[in-house]
C-alpha positions in Angstrom: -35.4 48.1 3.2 -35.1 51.8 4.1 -31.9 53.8 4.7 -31.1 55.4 7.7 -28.5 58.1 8.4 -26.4 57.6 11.8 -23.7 60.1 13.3 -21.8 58.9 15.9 -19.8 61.8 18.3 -16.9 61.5 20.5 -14.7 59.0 18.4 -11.2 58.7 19.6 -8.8 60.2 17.5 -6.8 57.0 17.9 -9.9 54.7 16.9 -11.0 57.2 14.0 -6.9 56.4 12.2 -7.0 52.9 12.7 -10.6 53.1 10.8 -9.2 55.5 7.8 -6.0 52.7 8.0 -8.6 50.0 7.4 -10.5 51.1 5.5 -7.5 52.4 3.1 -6.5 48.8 3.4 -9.9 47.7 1.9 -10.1 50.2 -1.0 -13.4 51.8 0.3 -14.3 54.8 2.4 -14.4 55.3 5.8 -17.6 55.5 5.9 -18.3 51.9 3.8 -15.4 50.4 6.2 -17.7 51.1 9.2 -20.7 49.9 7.4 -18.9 46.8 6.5 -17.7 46.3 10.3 -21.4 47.2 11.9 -23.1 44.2 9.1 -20.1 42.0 10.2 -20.3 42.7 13.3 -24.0 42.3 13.8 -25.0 39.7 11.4 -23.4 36.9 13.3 -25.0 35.3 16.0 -24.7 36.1 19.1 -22.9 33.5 21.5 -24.6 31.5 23.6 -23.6 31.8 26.8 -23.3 29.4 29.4 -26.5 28.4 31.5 -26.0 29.4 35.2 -26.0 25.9 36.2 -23.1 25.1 34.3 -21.6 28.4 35.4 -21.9 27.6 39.1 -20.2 24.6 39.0 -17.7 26.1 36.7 -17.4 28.1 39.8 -17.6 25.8 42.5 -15.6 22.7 41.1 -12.2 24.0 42.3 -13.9 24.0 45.6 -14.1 19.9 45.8 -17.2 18.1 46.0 -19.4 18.2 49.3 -21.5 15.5 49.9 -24.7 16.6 52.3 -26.7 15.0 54.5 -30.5 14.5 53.7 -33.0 14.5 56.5 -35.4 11.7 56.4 -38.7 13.4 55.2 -41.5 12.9 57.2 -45.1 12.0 55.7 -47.3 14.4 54.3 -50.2 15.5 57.3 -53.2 15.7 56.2 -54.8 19.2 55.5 -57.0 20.3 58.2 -60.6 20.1 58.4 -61.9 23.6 58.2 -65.4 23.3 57.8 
């Protein structure tokens, strides 16, 4: 597995104390702390979301049922004769 370095810019000052805090908490350096959180972070799987069926009538069922009218389908023609 090979290494790679990574710099990340434009960290809060607010978000870069809470990671010295943690990582102070944790006995390690900041820079382990964020390792630690990226593996964490990223070595879970992801959660599956809802399909959008069941997120449409997550949506809708406030809304009450509605029950539709089908037309009465008519046969099937036949195709034409294009010879």
């Amino acid at each position: 597995m090979g290494v790679t370095t990574m710099t990340i810019r434009n960290v809060d000052e607010a978000l870069k104390t809470r990671l010295r805090v943690r990582a102070a908490q944790h006995g390690r350096s900041m820079e382990d702390e964020a390792r630690d959180i990226l593996r964490s972070a990223l070595s879970a799987e992801a959660p599956r979301g809802r399909s959008l069926v069941e997120a449409i009538r997550a949506r809708m069922a406030p809304l009450g049922d509605v029950d539709l009218e089908l037309p009465v389908r008519e046969a099937i023609r036949n195709p034409p004769d294009l010879t």
